[in-house]
C-alpha positions as CSV (number, residue, x, y, z in Angstrom):
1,X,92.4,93.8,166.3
2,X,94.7,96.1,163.6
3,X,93.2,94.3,160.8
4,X,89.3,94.8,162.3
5,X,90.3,98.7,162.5
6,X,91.5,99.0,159.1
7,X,88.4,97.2,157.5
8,X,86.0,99.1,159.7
9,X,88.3,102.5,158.2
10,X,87.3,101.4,154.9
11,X,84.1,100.5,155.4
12,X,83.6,104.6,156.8
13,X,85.3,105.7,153.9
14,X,83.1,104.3,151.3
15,X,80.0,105.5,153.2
16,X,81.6,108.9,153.7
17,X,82.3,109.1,149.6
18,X,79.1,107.8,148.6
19,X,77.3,110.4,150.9
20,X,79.2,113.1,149.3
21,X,79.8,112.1,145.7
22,X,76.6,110.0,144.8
23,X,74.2,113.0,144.6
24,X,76.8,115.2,142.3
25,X,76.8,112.1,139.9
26,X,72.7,111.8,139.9
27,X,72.6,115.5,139.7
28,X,75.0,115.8,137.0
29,X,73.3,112.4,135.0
30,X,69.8,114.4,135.4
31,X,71.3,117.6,133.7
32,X,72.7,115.7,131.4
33,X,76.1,116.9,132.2
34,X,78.1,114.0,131.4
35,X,81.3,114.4,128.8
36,X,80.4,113.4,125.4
37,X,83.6,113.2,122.8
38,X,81.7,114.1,120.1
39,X,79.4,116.8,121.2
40,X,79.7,119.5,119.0
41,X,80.8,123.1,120.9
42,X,78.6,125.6,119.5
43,X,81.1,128.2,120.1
44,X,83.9,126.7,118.6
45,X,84.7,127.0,114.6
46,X,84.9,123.6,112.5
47,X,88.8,122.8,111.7
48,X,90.6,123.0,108.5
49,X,92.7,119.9,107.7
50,X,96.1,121.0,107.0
51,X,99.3,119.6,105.7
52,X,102.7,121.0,106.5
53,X,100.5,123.7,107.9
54,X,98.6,124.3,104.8
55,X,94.8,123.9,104.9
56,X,94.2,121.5,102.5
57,X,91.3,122.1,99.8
58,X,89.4,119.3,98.0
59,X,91.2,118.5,95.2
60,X,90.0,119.8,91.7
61,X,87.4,117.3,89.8
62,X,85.1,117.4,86.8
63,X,83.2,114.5,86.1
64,X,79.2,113.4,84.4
65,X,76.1,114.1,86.4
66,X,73.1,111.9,86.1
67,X,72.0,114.3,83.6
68,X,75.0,113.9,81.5
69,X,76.3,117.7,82.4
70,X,79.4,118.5,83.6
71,X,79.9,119.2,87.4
72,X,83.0,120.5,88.9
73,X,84.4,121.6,91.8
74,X,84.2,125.0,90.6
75,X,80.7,124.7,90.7
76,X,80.4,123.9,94.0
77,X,81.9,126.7,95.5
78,X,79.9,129.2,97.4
79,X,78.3,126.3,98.7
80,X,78.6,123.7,101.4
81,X,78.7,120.1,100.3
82,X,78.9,116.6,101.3
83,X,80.9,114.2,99.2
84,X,81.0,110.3,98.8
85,X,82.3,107.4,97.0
86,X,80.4,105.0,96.2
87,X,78.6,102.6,93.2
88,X,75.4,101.4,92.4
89,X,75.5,97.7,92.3
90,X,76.8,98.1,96.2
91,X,74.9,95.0,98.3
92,X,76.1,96.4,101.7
93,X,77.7,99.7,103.1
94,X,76.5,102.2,100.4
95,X,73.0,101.4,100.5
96,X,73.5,102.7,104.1
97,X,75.1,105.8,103.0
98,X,73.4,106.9,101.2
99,X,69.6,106.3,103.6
100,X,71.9,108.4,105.8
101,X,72.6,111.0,103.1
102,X,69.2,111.2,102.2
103,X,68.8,112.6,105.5
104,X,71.0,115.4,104.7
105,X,69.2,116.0,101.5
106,X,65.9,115.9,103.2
107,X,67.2,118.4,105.8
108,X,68.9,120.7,103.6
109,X,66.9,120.1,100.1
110,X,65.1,123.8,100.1
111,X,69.2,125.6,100.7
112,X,70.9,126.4,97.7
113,X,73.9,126.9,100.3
114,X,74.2,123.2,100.0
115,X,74.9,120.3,97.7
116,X,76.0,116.1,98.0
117,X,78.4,114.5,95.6
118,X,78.3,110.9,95.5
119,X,81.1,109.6,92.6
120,X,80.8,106.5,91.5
121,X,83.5,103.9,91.5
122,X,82.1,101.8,89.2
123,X,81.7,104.0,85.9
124,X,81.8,101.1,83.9
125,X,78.5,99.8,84.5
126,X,77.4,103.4,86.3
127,X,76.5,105.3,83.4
128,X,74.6,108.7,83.4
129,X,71.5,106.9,82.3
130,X,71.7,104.4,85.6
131,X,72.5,106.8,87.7
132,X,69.6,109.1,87.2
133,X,67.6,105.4,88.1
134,X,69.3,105.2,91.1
135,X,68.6,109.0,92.1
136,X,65.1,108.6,91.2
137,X,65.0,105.4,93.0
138,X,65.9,107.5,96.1
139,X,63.4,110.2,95.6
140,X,65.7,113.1,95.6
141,X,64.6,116.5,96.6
142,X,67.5,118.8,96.6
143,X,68.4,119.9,92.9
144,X,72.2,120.3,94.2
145,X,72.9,116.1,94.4
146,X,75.2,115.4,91.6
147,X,75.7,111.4,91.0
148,X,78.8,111.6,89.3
149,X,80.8,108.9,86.5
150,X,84.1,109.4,84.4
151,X,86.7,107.8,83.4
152,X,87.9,104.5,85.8
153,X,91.6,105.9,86.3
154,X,91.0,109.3,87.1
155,X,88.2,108.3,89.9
156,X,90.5,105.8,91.8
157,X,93.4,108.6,91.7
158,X,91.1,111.1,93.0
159,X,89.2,109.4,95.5
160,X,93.2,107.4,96.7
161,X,95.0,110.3,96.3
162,X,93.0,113.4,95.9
163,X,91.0,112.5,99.0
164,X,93.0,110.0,100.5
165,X,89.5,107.6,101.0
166,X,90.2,104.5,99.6
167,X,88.4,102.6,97.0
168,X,89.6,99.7,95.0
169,X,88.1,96.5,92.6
170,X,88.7,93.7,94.5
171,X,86.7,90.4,94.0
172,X,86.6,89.3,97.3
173,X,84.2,91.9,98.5
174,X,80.6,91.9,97.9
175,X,79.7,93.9,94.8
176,X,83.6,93.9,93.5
177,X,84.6,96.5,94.7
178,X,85.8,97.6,98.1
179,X,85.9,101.4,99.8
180,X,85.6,103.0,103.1
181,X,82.2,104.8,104.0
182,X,83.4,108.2,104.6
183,X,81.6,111.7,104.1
184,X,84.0,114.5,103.7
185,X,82.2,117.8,104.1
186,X,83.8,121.1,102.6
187,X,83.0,124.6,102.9
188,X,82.5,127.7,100.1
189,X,85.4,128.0,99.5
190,X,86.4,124.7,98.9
191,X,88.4,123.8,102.0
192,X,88.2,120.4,104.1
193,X,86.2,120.8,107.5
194,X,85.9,118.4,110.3
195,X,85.2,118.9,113.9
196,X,88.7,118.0,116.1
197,X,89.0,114.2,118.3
198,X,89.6,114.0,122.3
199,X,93.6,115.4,121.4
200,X,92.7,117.9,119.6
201,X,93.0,116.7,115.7
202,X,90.9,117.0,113.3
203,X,88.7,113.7,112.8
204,X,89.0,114.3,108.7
205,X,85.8,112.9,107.4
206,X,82.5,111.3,109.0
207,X,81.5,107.8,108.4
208,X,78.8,107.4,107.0
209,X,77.9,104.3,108.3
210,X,76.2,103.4,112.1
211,X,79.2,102.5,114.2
212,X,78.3,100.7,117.7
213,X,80.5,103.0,119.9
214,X,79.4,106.6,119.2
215,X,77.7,108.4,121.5
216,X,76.4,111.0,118.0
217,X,76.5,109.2,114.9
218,X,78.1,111.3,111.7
219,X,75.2,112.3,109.8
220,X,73.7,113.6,113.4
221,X,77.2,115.9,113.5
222,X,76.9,116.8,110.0
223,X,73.7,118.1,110.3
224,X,74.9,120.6,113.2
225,X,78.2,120.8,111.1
226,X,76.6,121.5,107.8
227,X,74.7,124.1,109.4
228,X,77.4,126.2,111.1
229,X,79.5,126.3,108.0
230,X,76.2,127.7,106.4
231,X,75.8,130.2,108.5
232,X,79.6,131.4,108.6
């Protein structure tokens, strides 16, 4: 008899919790109010990456456009830009990058508030002359998306240790080379920006790749991103 009054309890709770709580969850799935880690909050400002409580700033370059000129960080400032590392002969990741960049360039090509650079980490076969190929290849809009090539040490140091992305030769992987497919995005005046994870840190860079489990890819926050740093 105990056990019949205990099951029958039960039973009246779960009706009594989904009479109450099963319209607030419709309600709130209709207005879309459902938490989403990587909606962007309009209202708050992008974070700095800092270390030893210094915000960080990209670390000084100067490398060979695709029209043999000299680009450097320097020249970059005043604007905001997106930066990769990547190389031409790439079979897998970059040729996703850099579809997904394109979007970037095709949302921001008329700003001269923005720029991309992708550095290559193959400048022995990614000379000036094949990478203006490969930017024409992509139809480029923006005149502010510098394809950049130098010498082999100086990239891997500043792309392992300038930016701490990694990039490496390694014969196992397709293409030779290996690398992670991260966008770092940084301001005018030359600092790191990133929106902040579920705890509260700063996420560092965007992938630029599709990954499975977000809600908002990275070029879908860099577009908001990219904008709000714009407009600051």
């Amino acid at each position: 008899m105990n056990n019949n009054l205990k099951y029958i309890g039960l039973i009246v709770i779960i009706i009594l919790f989904g009479i109450f709580s099963l319209p607030k969850i419709y309600e709130r799935i209709v207005n879309l109010d459902i938490k989403d880690s990587n909606r962007l909050n309009l209202n708050e400002r992008l974070s700095y990456l800092t270390i030893f409580d210094e915000k960080k700033k990209a670390p000084d370059f100067i490398l060979t456009n695709q029209d043999s000129i000299m680009i450097s960080n320097s020249d970059m400032l005043g604007k905001v830009y997106v930066l990769e590392f990547f190389f031409t002969r790439c079979p897998d990741i970059c040729i996703e990058m850099n579809k997904n960049m394109k979007l970037l360039d095709d949302e921001f090509a008329d700003s001269n508030d923005f720029g991309i650079i992708s550095i290559s980490i193959d400048p022995d076969n990614d000379t000036p002359f094949i990478l203006k190929e490969y930017s024409e290849a992509l139809d480029i809009k923006s005149q502010n998306w510098h394809f950049l090539t130098g010498e082999r040490d100086y990239i891997y140091d500043l792309a392992n240790n300038g930016f701490n992305i990694y990039a490496n030769q390694n014969s196992n992987f397709a293409g030779g080379f290996e690398h992670q497919g991260f966008f770092a995005l940084i301001d005018k005046d030359g600092y790191i920006r990133s929106r902040k994870d579920n705890f509260g840190n700063p996420i560092m860079y965007y992938l630029g790749i599709h990954d499975i489990n977000a809600n908002q890819q990275g070029t879908q926050m860099l577009t908001y991103d990219i904008k709000k740093l714009i407009d600051e």
